[in-house]
Every structure is written in structure tokens, then in C-alpha cells.
C-alpha positions as CSV (number, residue, x, y, z in Angstrom):
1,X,-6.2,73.1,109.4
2,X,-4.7,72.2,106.1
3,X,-4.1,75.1,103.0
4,X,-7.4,74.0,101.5
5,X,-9.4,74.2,104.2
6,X,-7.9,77.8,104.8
7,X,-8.5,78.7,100.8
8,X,-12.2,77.7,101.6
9,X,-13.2,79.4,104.5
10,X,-11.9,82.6,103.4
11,X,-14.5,83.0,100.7
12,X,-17.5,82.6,103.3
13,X,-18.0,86.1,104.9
14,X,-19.7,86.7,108.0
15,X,-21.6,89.8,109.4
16,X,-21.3,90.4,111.8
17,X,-17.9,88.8,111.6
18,X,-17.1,85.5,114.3
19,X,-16.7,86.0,117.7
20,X,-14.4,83.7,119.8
21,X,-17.6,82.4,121.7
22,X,-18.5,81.6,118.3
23,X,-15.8,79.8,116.7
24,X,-16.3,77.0,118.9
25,X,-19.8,75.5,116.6
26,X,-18.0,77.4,113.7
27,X,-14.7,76.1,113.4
28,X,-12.9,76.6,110.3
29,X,-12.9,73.0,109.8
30,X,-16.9,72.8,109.8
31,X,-16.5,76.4,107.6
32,X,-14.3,74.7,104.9
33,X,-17.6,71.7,104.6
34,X,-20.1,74.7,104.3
35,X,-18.0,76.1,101.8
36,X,-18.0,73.2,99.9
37,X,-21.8,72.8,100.1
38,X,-22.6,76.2,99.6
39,X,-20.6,77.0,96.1
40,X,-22.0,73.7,94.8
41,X,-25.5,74.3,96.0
42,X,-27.1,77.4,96.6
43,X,-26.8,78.6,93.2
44,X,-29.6,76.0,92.2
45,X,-32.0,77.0,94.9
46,X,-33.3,80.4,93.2
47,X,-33.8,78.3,89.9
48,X,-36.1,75.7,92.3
49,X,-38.1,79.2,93.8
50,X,-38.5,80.5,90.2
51,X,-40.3,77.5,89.6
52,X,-42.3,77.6,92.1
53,X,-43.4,80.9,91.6
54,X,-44.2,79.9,87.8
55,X,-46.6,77.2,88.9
56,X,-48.1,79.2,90.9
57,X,-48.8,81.8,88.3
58,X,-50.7,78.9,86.8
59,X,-52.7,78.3,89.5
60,X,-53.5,82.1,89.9
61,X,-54.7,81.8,86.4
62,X,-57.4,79.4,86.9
63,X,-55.7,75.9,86.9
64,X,-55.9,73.3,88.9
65,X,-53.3,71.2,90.7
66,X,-53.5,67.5,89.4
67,X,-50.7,64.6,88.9
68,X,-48.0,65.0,86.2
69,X,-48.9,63.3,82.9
70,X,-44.3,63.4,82.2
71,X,-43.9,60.9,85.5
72,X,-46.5,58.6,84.8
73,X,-44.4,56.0,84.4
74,X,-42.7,56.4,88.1
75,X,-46.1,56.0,89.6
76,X,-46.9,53.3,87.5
77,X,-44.0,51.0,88.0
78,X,-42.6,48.9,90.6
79,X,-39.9,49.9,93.0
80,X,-39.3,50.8,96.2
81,X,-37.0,53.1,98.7
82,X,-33.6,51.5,99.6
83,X,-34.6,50.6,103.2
84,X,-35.2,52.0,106.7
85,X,-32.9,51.8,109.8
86,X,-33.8,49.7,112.8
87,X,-34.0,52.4,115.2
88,X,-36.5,54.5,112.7
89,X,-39.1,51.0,112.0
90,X,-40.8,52.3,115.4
91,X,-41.9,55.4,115.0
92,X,-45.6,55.5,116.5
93,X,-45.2,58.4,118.4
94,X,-43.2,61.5,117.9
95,X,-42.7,65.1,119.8
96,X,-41.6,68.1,118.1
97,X,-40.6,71.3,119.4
98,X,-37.3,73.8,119.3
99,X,-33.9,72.5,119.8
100,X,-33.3,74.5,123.3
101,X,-31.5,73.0,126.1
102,X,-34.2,72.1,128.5
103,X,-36.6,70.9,125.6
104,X,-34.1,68.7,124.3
105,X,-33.9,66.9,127.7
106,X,-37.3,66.5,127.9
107,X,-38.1,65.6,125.1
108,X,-35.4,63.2,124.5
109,X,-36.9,61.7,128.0
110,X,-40.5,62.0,126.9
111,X,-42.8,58.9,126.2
112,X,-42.0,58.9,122.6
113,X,-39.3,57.1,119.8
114,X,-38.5,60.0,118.1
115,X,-37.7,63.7,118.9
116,X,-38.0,66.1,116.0
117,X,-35.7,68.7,116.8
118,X,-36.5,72.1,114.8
119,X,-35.3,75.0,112.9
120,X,-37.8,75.8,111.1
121,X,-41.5,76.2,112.3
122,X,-41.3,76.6,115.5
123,X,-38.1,78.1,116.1
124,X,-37.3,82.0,115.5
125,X,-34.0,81.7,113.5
126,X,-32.1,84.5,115.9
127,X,-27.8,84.2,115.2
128,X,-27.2,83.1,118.8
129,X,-30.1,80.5,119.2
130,X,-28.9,79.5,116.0
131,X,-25.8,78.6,117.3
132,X,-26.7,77.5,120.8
133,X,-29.5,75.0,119.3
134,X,-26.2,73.2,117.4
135,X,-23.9,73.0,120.8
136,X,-27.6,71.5,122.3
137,X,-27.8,68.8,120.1
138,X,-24.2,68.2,119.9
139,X,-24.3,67.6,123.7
140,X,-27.0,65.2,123.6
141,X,-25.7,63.0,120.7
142,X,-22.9,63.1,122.7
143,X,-25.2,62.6,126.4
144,X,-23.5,64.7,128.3
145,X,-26.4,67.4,127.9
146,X,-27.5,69.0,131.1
147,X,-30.0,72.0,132.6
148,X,-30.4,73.7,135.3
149,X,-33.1,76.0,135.5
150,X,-31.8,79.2,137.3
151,X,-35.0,80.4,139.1
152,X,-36.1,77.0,140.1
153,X,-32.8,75.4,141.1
154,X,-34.3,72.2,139.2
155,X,-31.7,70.4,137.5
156,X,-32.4,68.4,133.8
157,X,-30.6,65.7,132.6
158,X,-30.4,62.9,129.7
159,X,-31.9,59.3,131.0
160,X,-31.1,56.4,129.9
161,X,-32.4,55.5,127.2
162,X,-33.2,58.9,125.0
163,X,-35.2,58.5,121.5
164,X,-34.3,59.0,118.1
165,X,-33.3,62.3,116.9
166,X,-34.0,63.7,113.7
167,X,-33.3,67.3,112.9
168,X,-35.7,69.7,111.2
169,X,-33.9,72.2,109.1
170,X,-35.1,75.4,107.7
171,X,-37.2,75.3,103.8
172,X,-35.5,76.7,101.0
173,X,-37.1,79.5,100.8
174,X,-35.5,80.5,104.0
175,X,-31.6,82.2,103.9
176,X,-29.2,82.5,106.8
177,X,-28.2,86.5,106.7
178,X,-25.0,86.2,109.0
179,X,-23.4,83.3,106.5
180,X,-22.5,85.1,103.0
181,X,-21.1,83.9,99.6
182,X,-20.3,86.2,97.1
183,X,-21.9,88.9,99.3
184,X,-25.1,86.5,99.3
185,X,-26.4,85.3,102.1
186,X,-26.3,81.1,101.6
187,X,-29.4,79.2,102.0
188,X,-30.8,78.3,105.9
189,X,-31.2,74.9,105.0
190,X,-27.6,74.5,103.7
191,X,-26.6,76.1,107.0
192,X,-28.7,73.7,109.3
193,X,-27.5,70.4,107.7
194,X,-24.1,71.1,106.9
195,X,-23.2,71.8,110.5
196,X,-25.6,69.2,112.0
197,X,-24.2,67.1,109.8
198,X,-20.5,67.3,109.8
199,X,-20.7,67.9,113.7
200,X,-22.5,64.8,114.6
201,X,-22.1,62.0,111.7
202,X,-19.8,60.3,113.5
203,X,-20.7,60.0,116.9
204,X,-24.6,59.4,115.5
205,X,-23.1,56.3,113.8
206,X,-20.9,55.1,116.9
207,X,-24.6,55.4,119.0
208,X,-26.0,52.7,116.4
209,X,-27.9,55.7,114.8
210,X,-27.1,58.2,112.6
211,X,-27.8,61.9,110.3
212,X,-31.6,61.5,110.2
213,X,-32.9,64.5,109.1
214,X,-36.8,66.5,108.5
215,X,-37.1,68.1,104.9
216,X,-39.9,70.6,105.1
217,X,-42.0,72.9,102.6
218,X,-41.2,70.7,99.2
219,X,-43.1,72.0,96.6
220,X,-42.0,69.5,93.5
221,X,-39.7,66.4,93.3
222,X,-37.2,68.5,91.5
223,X,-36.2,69.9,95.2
224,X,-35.8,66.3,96.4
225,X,-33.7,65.9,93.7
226,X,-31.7,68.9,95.0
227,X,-31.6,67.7,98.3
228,X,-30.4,63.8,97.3
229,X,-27.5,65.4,95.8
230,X,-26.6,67.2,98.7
231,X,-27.2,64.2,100.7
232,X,-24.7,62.2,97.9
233,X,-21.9,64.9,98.1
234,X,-21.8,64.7,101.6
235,X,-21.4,60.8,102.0
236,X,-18.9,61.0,99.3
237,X,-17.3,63.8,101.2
238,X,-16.7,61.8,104.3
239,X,-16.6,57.9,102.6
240,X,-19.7,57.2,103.9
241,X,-21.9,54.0,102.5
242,X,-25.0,55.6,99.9
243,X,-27.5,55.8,102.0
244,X,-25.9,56.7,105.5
245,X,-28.4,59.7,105.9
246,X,-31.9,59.3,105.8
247,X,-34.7,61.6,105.4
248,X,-38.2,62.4,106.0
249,X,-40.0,64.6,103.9
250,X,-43.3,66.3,105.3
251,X,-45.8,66.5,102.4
252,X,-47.3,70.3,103.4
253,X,-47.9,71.6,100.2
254,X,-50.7,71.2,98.1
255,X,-48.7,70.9,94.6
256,X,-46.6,68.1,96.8
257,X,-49.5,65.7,97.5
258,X,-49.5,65.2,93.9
259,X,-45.5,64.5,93.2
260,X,-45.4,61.9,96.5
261,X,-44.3,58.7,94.4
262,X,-42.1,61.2,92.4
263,X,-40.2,62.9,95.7
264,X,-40.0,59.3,97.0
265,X,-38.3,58.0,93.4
266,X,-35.7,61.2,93.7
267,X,-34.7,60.2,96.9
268,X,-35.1,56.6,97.2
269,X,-31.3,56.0,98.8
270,X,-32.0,57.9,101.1
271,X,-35.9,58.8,102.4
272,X,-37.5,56.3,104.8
273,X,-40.8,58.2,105.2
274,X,-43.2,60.8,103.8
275,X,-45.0,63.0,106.9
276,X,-48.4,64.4,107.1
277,X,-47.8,68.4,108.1
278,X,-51.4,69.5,107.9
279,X,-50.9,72.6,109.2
280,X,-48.5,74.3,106.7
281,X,-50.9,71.9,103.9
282,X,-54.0,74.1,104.9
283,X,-51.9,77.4,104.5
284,X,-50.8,75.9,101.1
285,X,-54.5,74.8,100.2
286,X,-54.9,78.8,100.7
287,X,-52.0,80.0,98.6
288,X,-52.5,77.6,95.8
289,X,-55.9,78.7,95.7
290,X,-55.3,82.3,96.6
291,X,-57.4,83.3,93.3
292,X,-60.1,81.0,93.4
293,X,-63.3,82.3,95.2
294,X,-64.9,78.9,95.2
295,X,-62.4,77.4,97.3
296,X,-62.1,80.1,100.2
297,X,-61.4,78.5,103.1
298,X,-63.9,78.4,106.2
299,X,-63.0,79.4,109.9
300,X,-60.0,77.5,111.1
301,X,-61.2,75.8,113.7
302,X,-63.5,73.8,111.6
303,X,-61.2,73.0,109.3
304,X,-60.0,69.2,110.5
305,X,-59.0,66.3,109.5
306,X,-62.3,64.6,108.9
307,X,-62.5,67.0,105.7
308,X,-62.7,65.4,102.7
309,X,-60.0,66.6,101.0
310,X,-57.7,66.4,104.2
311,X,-58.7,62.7,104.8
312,X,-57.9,62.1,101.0
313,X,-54.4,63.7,101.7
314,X,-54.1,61.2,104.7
315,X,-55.3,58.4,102.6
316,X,-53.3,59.0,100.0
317,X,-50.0,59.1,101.6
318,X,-50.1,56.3,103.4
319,X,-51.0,54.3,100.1
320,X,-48.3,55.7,98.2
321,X,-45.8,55.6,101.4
322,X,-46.4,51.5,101.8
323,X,-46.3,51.0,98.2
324,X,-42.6,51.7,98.4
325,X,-41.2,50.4,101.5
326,X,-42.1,54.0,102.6
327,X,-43.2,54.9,106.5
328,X,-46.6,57.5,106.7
329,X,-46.3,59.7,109.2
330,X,-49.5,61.5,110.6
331,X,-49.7,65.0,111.8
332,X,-49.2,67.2,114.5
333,X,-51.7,67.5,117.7
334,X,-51.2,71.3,118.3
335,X,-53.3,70.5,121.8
336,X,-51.4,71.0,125.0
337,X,-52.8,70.2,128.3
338,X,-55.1,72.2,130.5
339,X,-54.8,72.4,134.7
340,X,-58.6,72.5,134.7
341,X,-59.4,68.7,135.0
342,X,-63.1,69.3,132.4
343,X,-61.0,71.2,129.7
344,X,-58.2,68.4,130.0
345,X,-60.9,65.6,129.9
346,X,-61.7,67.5,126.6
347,X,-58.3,67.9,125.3
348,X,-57.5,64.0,125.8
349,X,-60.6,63.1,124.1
350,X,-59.9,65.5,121.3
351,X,-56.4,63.4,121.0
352,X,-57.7,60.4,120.7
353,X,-60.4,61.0,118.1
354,X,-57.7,62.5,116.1
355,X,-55.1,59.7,116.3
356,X,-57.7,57.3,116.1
357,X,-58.7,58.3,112.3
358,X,-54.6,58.6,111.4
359,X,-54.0,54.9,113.1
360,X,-57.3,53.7,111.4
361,X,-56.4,55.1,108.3
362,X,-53.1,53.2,108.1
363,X,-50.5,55.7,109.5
364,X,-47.5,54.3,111.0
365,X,-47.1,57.2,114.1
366,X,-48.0,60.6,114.8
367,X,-47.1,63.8,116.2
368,X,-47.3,65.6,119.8
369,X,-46.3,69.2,120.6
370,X,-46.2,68.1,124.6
371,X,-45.0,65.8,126.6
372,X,-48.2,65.6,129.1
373,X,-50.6,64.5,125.7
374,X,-47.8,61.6,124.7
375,X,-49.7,58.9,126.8
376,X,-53.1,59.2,125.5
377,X,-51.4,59.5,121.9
378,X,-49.2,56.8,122.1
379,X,-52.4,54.1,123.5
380,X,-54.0,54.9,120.4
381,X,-51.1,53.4,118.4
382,X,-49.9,51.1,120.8
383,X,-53.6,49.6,120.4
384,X,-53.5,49.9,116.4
385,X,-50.3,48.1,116.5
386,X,-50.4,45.5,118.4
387,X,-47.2,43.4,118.2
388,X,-46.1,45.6,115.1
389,X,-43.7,48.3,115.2
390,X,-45.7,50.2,112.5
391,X,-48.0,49.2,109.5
392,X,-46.2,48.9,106.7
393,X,-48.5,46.0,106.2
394,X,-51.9,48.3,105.8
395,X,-51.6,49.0,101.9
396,X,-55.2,50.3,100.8
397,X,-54.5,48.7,97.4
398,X,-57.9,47.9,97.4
399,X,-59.2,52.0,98.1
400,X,-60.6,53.5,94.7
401,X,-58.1,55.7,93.1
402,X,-57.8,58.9,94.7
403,X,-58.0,61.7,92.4
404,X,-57.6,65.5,91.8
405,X,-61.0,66.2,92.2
406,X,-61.1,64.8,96.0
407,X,-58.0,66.4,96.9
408,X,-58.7,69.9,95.9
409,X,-62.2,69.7,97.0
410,X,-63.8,72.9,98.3
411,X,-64.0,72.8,101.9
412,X,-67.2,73.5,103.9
413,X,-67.9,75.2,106.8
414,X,-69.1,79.1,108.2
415,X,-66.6,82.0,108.1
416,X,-67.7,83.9,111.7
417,X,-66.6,87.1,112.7
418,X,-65.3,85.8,116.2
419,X,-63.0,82.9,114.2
420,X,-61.9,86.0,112.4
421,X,-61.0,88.2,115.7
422,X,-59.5,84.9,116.9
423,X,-57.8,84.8,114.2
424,X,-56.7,88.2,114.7
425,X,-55.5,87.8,118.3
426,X,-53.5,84.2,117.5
427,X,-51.8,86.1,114.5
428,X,-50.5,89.3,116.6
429,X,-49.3,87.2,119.4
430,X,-47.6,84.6,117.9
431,X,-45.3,87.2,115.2
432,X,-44.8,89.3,118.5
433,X,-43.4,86.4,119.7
434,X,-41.3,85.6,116.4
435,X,-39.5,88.8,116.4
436,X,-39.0,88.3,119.7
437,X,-36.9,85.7,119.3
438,X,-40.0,82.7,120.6
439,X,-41.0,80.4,117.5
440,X,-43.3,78.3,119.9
441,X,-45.8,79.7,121.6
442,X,-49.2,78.4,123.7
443,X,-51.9,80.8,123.0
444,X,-55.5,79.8,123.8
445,X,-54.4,76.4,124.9
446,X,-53.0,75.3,121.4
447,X,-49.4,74.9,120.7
448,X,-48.7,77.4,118.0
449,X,-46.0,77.8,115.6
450,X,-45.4,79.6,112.0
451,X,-47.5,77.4,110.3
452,X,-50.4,77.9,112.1
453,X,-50.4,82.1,112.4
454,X,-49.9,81.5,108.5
455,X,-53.1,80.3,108.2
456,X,-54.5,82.7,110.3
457,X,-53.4,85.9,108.4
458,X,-53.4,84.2,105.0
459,X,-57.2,83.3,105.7
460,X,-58.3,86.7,106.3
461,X,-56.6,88.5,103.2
462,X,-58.7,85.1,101.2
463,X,-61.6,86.6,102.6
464,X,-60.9,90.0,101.9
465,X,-59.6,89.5,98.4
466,X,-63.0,87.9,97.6
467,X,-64.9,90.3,99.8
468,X,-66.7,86.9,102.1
469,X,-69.9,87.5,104.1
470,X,-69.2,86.1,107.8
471,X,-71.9,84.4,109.1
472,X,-73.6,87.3,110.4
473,X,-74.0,89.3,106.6
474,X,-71.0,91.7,107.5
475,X,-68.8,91.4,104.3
476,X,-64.7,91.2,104.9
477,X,-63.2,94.5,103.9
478,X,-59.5,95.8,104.4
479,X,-61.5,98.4,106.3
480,X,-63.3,95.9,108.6
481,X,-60.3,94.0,108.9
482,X,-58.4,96.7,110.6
483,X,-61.2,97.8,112.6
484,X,-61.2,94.4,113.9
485,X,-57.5,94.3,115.0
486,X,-57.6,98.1,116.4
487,X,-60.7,96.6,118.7
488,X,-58.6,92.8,119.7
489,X,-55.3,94.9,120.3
490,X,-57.8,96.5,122.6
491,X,-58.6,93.2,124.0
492,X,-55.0,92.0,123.8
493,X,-53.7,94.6,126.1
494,X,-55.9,93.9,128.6
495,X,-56.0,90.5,128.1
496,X,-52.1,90.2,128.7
497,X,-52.0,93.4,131.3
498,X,-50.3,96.6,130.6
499,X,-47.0,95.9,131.6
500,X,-46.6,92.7,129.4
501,X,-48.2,94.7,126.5
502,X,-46.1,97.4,126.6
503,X,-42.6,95.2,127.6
504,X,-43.8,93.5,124.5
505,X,-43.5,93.9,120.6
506,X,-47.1,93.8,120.0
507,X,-48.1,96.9,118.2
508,X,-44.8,96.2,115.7
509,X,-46.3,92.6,115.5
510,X,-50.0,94.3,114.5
511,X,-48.6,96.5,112.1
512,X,-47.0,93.8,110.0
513,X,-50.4,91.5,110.5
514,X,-51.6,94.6,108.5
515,X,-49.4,95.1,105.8
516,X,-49.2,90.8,105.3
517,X,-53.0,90.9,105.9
518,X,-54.7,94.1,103.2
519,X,-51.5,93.9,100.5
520,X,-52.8,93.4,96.9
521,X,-50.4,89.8,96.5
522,X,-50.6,87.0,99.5
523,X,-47.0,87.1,100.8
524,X,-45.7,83.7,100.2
525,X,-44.3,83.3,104.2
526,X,-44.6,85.9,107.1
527,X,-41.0,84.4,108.5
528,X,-39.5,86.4,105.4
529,X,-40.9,89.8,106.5
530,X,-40.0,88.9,110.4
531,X,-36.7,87.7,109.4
532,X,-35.8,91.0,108.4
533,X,-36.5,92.0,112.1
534,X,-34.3,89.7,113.9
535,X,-30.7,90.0,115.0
């Protein structure tokens, strides 16, 4: 290591301080790069979260989101993104999921062209898993990645032909406590790509691919800003051509929906594709309009795609994606299969309805949370297609303008006590499993993750804030609200058995349900107050 890369690495603190077992994904080498990218960087990300917060006192206000009268002119003109890599022009059908060692096998083998590999939503950001899930995807860039299950005997291994990998890293709002500058931890995101990044490049690029990356939780174009001149720095860093890395950015905000031409524009080098996250875009339809009694959402189960204002978002995209040269992803199928052959029937069917309105509504590809449901998803667009490898083509330059109105629309639909309890129940498990150390989790035969126990906890302080009748005239109360969980931990326990209740971190989990659920302000993400918990 030369003296500058010493001088670097020296200012970066870590607590607890490296191990040896460590130092082999954190060598000083990949230290002195997050050094770099840290002193230039993270100073600017409290500046984006302040602004953030000051839009949102807007909306508390009264206001509405709408499109920016100061970049009319970038929606207006003609342009279009810099181009997209041959290996990302087929992307009908995508799986996402944590980037642990056996899931990265199979899901590099699954039926699918790209595998989403994630920090963020679905993974529990614990310092080892941290560092393990970078050695993972180190070994299958490099295919020498291998499993073997230690109570089965079963061994896993890379086949021949793996899909694309793009890697998820954490949102901006999220830090990395072990990593310090200045005695302040650096941002999670900075973490994830810098060492995915330097680790990788290379041997990406020799595999005819290369740094693809998931950008999650934008709220404004002024963050994709941010994050094309982190992309610049580091191809300038390592002489790379502009444009080396590409990006996907999930539109899963609602003030982002309305900035999709503008977070295209800041990173039109590099982005190849805007992604539909419904999921964390319901939560954010409920903390945008967090104040707004007339646009309480109803039970989540109801709450689908065929909505207006969530088929608008859908729409929309995909007009604004293929206007630029831009791919439109669709969103995530949070089924997973059921061993009961009626219930599976039901669960396919469900799939396909779903995929069917994306595919028909122009989308290039969609999302899967299981390998067993990548068949019946990947028909759907393997039938849309045809010959294509994704429909760039399908411009809806002939819908009517989609406006504010449509896309803020109240959403209709009865608030029941039992989507409540479920709610309840889905919520406790899913933070037990968090601070556990589990960001993916199948409860009640749905694959869920941190987006979608944010929508159940951040649905029931809506309805207590505005004091909702359910369906059956019982008004939501911060008293009826913890009645409720006292009675479903009551069910959970026996649901789950004693001994799994009581191994478990479930009455911990409940307890912060409560305080996220009956505080006066709507905590902007439960992963800060659980990240507080984790080693």
C-alpha cells in the first residue's frame, strides 16, 4: 500500500475496530477508495435529508405534490439517456432477494435475466452479513461461488449460464454505524457501492458486464444528481469510459413520480431504467399524506395495482421511461408459492393478472420474490414480447396527459378491523425478524420485507391520527390499537408455539410497533429505530 493510501485509511475509524477475518473485504486498499468517497460525499447527504424534510413540511401543511414549474423545460425538450448495455436490453423478468450465499446461487440459476441483489429492503444491515453478503457476490462475479447446506448435505453451485447482477444498495437515509468519519458514521449507501464497486469493476467488465447498480428511496432529482457525481468520481478514479456504471432508479416515492424526466436528465450517462417499487410508493402515498384525512388509506390488501392512482403511476413511467431511451420496470409480486395445489392454483393466477396489466401497460419486465413463481411470470412477458427483448417501442404518446390530480387521487376501499389485526401480526413479526438479523421473511404466504411492515404500521397510526371508523363503527384509537396487539400477541404466541415465541424477539418487536405506531409524528422509516438494535 502506497503513503497515500496509508494517510487515507487512517482517518476512517471503526468500532468496533477490524478484525483479521475482516480485513480480507476491508483491505486498506478498498479503505483508502471509501475514504475518498466518503470526505467528498457524505457531507452533502444531510443537506439532501433537510430537504426532504422541508417538503414535507409543505405537504403537512396542506399542499399537494404536483410537477415542478423550474424544470419545465427538461420535460419539455428532446433528449434522451446515453444508452443501455446489451446484457441489461432483456430484462423481462427479474428476482430480488438478500445477497446470502445460497440465495445468490439460486437466484443467479433461477429462470430469470437479472438478479437484484439487496441491501436494503429485504436485508437486516447486521456488521457480519454486511460483510459476508460482499465476499458472496465477490465469489459469484468471480463463479467460483459454492453452498453447502450443513443439515441437508445438499450442495449449491453457479451453472452455466448465471443472470445479470445488479446490486441494491442501502437509501440515504440509512448510515453504516461500524464505518466513522470525523467520529460520524458515513452514509450506508456510500458503504455498499464503494466496496461493491471497487471490489468487482474489473472482473464485471472482463465477464462482458459490469457495476450495474439499484438506487432506492429518491425523493427529488437533486439526489440523482448526488449520486451521478459519485458515479463520475469513481470512473475518473479508476479511468473508466463515462458511463461504465449504470443505474436503475426505483421510483417509490410519491414526490419522485413527479421529478421522473428530471432524475432521468441528472443521470442520463449513466441510468438505463426507472423501476416501479409499489410497495415503498404506497408507504410514501401515506407519509406524504400523513396530514390529510381525505386521503387515508384503505386496508392493505385492497390496495392494488388496478387503483387509479397506482395505474397512473404505472402509466406514467413507462411513458416517461420510453421517451428517453429509458427501460420501465414493473413491480414486485410479493406472492410466494403454496404446497396446497387450490391455494397455488390461486397464487399463479394472482401472478398472472398482475403481470398481465404491467406487460399490457407497456412495462419492459417485472419483479419476483421466488424462484417457484418465475415461470408463470416470465410467460406473461415472454407472450407480451414476442420476438422483442423489451418494449421500448410501446410509447403511450397518444395517452392523455397524466396529471396531479390522477396521481394523488384518494384511494377507495373499507378499513376492517381484521386488515387491522393482520396488520398487527405482519408488523410484529416481520421487525422481530429485523432485529433479528432476517430482512426477508414469508408470513401468511407473502414475501415480506421493510417496505411492506412500513405500510402496515404507518397505516394504523393514519388511522389513528384521524381517528377512522373500521367497517364495523369501532373508531381507531391509540387505546384500541394496543388492545388489539395485546389480543394478536396472544394469537401470535400460539400461533408460532411457545418455544419459538419465547426463543424469539417478539415482545421487543411489539413494543417498538407501539411506540412507531401511537407517537404524535409518523417516524419517517422503522429500519432507523431497529437499526439502533442491531450489532
Amino acid at each position: 500500500m502506497d503513503l497515500q493510501a496509508q494517510q487515507t485509511s487512517s482517518q476512517l475509524s471503526f468500532n468496533p475496530p477490524i478484525t483479521g477475518q475482516e480485513s480480507d473485504v476491508l483491505t486498506d486498499e478498498a479503505l483508502a477508495f471509501l475514504h475518498k468517497l466518503a470526505t467528498r460525499f457524505s457531507h452533502r447527504v444531510p443537506e439532501l435529508l433537510d430537504a426532504r424534510a422541508a417538503r414535507q413540511a409543505q405537504f403537512d401543511a396542506g399542499s399537494i405534490p404536483d410537477f415542478l414549474p423550474e424544470t419545465a423545460s427538461i420535460r419539455e425538450e428532446a433528449w434522451a439517456i446515453r444508452g443501455i448495455p446489451e446484457d441489461l436490453q432483456d430484462r423481462r423478468l427479474e428476482i430480488t432477494g438478500p445477497p446470502e450465499r445460497k440465495m445468490v446461487i439460486n437466484a443467479l440459476n433461477a429462470n430469470v435475466k437479472v438478479f437484484m441483489a439487496d441491501f436494503e429492503d429485504s436485508f437486516s444491515p447486521v456488521w457480519g452479513p454486511v460483510l459476508q453478503g460482499q465476499r458472496n457476490l465477490t465469489d459469484a462475479i468471480s463463479r467460483t461461488i459454492t453452498y453447502n447446506n450443513p443439515s441437508t448435505g445438499k450442495h449449491y453451485a453457479l451453472g452455466d449460464d448465471p443472470s445479470v447482477l445488479i446490486c441494491r444498495v442501502r437509501g440515504l437515509h440509512l448510515k453504516e454505524k461500524h464505518v466513522l468519519l470525523d467520529g460520524k458514521p458515513i452514509p450506508g449507501a456510500l458503504f455498499d457501492f464503494g466496496l461493491y464497486f471497487f471490489r468487482n469493476h474489473k472482473a464485471l467488465l472482463e465477464n462482458g458486464s459490469g457495476p450495474y447498480f439499484y438506487l432506492p428511496k429518491l425523493q427529488a432529482h437533486q439526489e440523482a444528481a448526488w449520486w451521478n457525481d459519485v458515479f463520475c468520481f469513481a470512473e475518473d478514479e479508476f479511468e473508466l469510459s463515462r458511463g461504465t456504471i449504470k443505474a436503475t432508479v426505483l421510483i417509490e416515492t410519491l414526490p419522485a413520480v413527479f421529478e421522473m424526466d428530471e432524475i432521468l436528465y441528472s443521470l442520463k450517462d449513466h441510468i438505463v431504467a426507472l423501476n416501479c417499487g409499489r410497495w415503498d410508493y404506497i408507504f410514501s402515498y401515506i407519509k406524504t399524506f400523513r396530514n390529510h384525512p381525505d386521503r387515508v388509506l384503505p386496508d392493505r390488501q385492497v390496495v392494488t395495482m388496478e387503483k387509479p392512482f397506482l395505474n397512473a403511476y404505472s402509466r406514467l413511467l413507462v411513458r416517461t421511461c420510453h421517451r428517453r431511451g429509458a427501460m420501465a420496470m414493473g413491480g414486485m409480486a410479493a406472492f410466494i408459492p403454496s404446497k396446497d395445489p387450490e391455494k397455488n392454483a390461486w397464487v399463479l393466477d394472482k401472478i398472472t393478472t398482475d403481470k398481465s396489466l404491467e406487460a399490457n401497460n407497456g412495462h419492459d419486465g417485472t419483479w419476483v420474490a421466488h424462484p417457484g413463481l418465475a415461470d408463470t411470470a416470465k410467460a406473461v412477458f415472454d407472450a407480451a414480447l414476442g420476438d422483442r427483448k423489451n418494449q421500448l417501442d410501446v410509447t403511450r404518446e397518444q395517452d392523455a396527459p397524466i396529471t396531479s390530480k390522477e396521481l394523488t387521487a384518494p384511494c377507495e376501499g373499507d378499513r376492517t378491523e381484521d386488515g387491522m389485526r393482520h396488520n398487527i401480526r405482519v408488523a410484529v413479526q416481520y421487525i422481530e425478524a429485523w432485529i433479528s438479523g432476517n430482512g426477508c421473511v414469508p408470513i401468511y404466504g407473502l414475501m415480506e420485507d421493510a417496505a411492506t411492515a412500513e405500510i402496515s404500521r404507518a397505516s394504523i397510526w393514519q388511522w389513528i391520527k384521524h381517528e377512522k371508523a373500521l367497517s364495523n363503527g369501532k373508531t381507531v384509537t391509540a387505546d384500541f390499537f394496543r388492545t388489539c396487539l395485546a389480543e394478536e400477541m396472544t394469537v401470535l404466541q400460539e400461533e408460532l408455539g411457545e418455544d419459538v415465541f419465547n426463543r424469539g424477539k417478539y415482545v421487543q418487536a411489539a413494543s417498538l410497533m407501539e411506540q412507531l405506531t401511537t407517537s404524535d409524528e409518523l417516524a419517517d422509516f422503522l429500519t432507523l429505530s431497529g437499526y439502533e438494535l442491531l450489532d
